[in-house]
N, C-alpha and C positions, 0 to 999 in steps of 0.2 A: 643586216647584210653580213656577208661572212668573208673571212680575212683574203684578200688577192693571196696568191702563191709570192712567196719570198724572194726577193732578186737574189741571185747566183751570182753576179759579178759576170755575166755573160748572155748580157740581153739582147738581143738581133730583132728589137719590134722594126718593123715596114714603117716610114715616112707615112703611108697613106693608112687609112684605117681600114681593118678589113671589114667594117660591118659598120651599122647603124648604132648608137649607143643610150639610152633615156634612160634616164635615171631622176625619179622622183624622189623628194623630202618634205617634211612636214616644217615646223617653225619651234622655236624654243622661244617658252617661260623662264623668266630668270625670278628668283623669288628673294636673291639678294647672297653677297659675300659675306664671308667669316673675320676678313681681317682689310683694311685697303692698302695693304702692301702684301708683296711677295712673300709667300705662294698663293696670298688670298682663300682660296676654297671658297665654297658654298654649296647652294641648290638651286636646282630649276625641273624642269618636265618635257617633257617634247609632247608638242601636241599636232592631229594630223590636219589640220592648219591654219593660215593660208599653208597654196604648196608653192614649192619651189621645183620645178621641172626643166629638167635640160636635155637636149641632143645632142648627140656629136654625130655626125657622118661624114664621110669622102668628100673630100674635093678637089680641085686641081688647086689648092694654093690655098693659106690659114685666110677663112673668111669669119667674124665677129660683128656684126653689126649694131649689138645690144648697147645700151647708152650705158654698161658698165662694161664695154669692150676695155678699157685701158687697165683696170681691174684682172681681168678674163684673159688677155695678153701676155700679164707677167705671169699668171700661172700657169696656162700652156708652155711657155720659154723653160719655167721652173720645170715642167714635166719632161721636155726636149733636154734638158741639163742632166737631169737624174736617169735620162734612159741612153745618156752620151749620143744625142741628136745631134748634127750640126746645125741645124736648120730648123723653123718651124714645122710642126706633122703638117701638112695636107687636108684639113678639117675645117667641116663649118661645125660653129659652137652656135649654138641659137639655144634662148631665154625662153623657152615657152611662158613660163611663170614663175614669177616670186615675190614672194614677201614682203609688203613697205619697207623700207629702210629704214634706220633711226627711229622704229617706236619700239623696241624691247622685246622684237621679237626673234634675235639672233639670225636675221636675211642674211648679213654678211659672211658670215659662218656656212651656213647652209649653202648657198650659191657657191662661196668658194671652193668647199669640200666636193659639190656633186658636180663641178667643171674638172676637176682636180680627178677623179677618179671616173669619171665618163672619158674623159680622155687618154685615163692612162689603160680602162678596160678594151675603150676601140682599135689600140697598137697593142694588144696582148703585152704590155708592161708587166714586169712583175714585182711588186710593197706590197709593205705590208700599213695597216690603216694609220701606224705613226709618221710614217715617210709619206702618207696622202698629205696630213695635218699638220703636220709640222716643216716640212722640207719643201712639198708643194703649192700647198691652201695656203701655210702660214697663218694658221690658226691657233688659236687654244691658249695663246704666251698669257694670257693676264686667268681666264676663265675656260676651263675644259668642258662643261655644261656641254653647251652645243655639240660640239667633237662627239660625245661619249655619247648624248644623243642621237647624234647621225648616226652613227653606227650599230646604235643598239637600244635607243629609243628609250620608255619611263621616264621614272622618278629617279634623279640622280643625285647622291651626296659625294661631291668631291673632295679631295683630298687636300687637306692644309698641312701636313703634316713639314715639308721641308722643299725647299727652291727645286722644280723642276721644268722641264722643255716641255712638258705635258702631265699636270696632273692625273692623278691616276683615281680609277672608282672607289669609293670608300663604301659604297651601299647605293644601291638600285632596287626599284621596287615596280614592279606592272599594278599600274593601277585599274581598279572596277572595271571595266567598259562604257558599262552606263554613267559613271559620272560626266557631268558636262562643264567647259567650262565658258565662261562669256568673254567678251574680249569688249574693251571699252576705251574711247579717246576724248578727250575735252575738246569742245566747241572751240575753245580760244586757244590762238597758234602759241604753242610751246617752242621755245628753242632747244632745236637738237643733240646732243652730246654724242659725241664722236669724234675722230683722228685726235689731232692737236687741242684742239678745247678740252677732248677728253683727257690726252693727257697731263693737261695743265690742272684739270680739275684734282685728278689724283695726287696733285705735285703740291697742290694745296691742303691736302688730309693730314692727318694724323694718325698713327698706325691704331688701332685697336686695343684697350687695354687688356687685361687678362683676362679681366670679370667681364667684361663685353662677349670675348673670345667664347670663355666657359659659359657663357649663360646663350649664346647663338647655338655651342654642341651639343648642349645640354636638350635644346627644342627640337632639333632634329634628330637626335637620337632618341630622347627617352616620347617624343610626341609625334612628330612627324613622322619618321619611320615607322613606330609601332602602329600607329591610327590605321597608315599604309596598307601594312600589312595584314592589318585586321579587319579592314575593310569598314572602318569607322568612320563615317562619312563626317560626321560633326565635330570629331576631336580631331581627325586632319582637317577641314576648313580653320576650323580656330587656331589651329597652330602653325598653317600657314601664313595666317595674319598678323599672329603673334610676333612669327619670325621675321616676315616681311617687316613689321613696322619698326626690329629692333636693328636688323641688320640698315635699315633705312636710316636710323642716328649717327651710325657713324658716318654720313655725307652731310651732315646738318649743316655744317660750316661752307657749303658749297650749294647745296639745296635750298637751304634756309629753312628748311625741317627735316621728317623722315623721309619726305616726298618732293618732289621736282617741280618745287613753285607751286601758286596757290589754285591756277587752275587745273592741276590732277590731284591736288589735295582736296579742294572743295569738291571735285566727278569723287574720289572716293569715301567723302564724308556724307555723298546723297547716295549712295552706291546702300553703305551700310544703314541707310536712315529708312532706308525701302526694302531694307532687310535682308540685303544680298549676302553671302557666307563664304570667306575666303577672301577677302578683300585685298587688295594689293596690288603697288606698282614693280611691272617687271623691267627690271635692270635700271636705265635712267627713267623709264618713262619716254615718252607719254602716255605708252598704252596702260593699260588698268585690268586688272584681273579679277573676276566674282565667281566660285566654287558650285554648281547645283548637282542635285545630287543623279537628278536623269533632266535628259533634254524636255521632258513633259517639265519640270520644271522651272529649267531655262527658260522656256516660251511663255509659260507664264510670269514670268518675271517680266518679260519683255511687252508684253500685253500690256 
């Protein structure tokens, strides 16, 4: 997607929108952070899906009906604030689709970004994509992954470098085409990580030590990236596993391993016993990640 035009400080958008607005998104992989405290950094990939699809068009009055309306409310209001609205726009916002929630697939990011910017495209607003994310969505404050995927899609390595409002890209790579990737959940109900729990979880961490740090940028740079970029299917699967599993230690003390309890430990230990490649949970879990190198082989996997 390419950057809205810049506010001037002399926005005059119309209360009603003038047009119909859709705006589709794909879902983000998280493959794991760099450190569990600020600025964090890591990686992940946006993948095209599930989607997450939105509308906005005209109406006589803010209509929301979506069971994340209360969600979808503040960031309309946030949008009415930054374009000096008095009032709610005049819009129905409607969810065509999105994403599960709470399995690691960055839904919340995704939906908030593509309500946040469908609405600010249908009143001719004019941000730029850090005032979508940051001032409207309210996204990106712990992991800019998703953010930088919305926007611009790939393989992304974010920045740890020092405390920011929104990390910034450190390295992005387009991946194959044909690689596929599988998406996978445990039979047995996992408890979710998110809001409050989540931040309790991180409150309980330990920051990262140097050698952890060094040995996480070491995989993504001299492995992940390069594999990427060279279109090495088997030294990136491995070293997305690799990285996945190290960056997954430092939650041990919360997880009770690299991974979120035993039933996404044991789905990714039959995951790799069956010989699957790229093995990994994204973000908390529960979802599970397995690398093929084309969909002929996904489906035979799944056969």
């Amino acid at each position: 997607m390419t950057d809205l035009p810049v506010d001037d400080g002399h926005n005059n958008a119309s209360m009603t929108p003038s047009c119909s607005v859709r705006i589709e998104t794909g879902s983000r992989l998280h493959f794991g952070l760099l450190d569990t405290v600020d600025p964090f950094g890591g990686v992940g990939v946006m993948i095209e899906q599930p989607v997450t699809e939105i509308v906005v068009s005209p109406s006589d009055r803010f209509v929301c009906d979506h069971q994340d309306r209360t969600r979808i409310r503040e960031i309309v209001w946030r949008v009415a604030e930054f374009a000096r609205l008095s009032d709610f726009p005049k819009c129905h916002v409607e969810v065509k689709s999105h994403a599960p929630a709470h399995c690691g697939l960055g839904s919340g990011t995704q939906l908030s970004l593509a309500v946040a910017e469908a609405v600010c495209r249908s009143l001719s607003i004019r941000c730029d994509h850090r005032s979508i994310a940051c001032q409207m969505a309210m996204r990106g404050q712990r992991s800019a992954v998703g953010v930088h995927g919305y926007f611009g899609g790939g393989l992304i390595f974010e920045s740890a470098e020092e405390p920011s409002q929104l990390n910034s890209v450190r390295g992005r790579v387009e991946l194959p085409s044909h690689w596929c990737i599988g998406l996978f959940r445990p039979s047995d109900a996992v408890k979710s990580v998110s809001g409050e729990f989540e931040k309790e979880q991180f409150a309980n961490l330990l920051p990262a030590g140097s050698e952890a740090r060094s040995t996480l940028i070491r995989i993504v740079n001299s492995q992940i990236l390069k594999a990427a970029e060279e279109a090495d299917f088997a030294a990136f699967a491995s070293a997305v596993h690799q990285f996945n599993y190290e960056s997954g230690k430092l939650f041990a003390a919360v997880q009770g391993g690299p991974y979120n309890g035993s039933a996404v430990t044991d789905l990714i230990n039959e995951l790799i016993s069956r010989g699957a490649n790229g093995v990994g949970q994204s973000s908390w879990g529960p979802g599970v990640f397995a690398w093929f190198e084309s969909r002929a082989h996904a489906e035979a996997f799944s056969d």
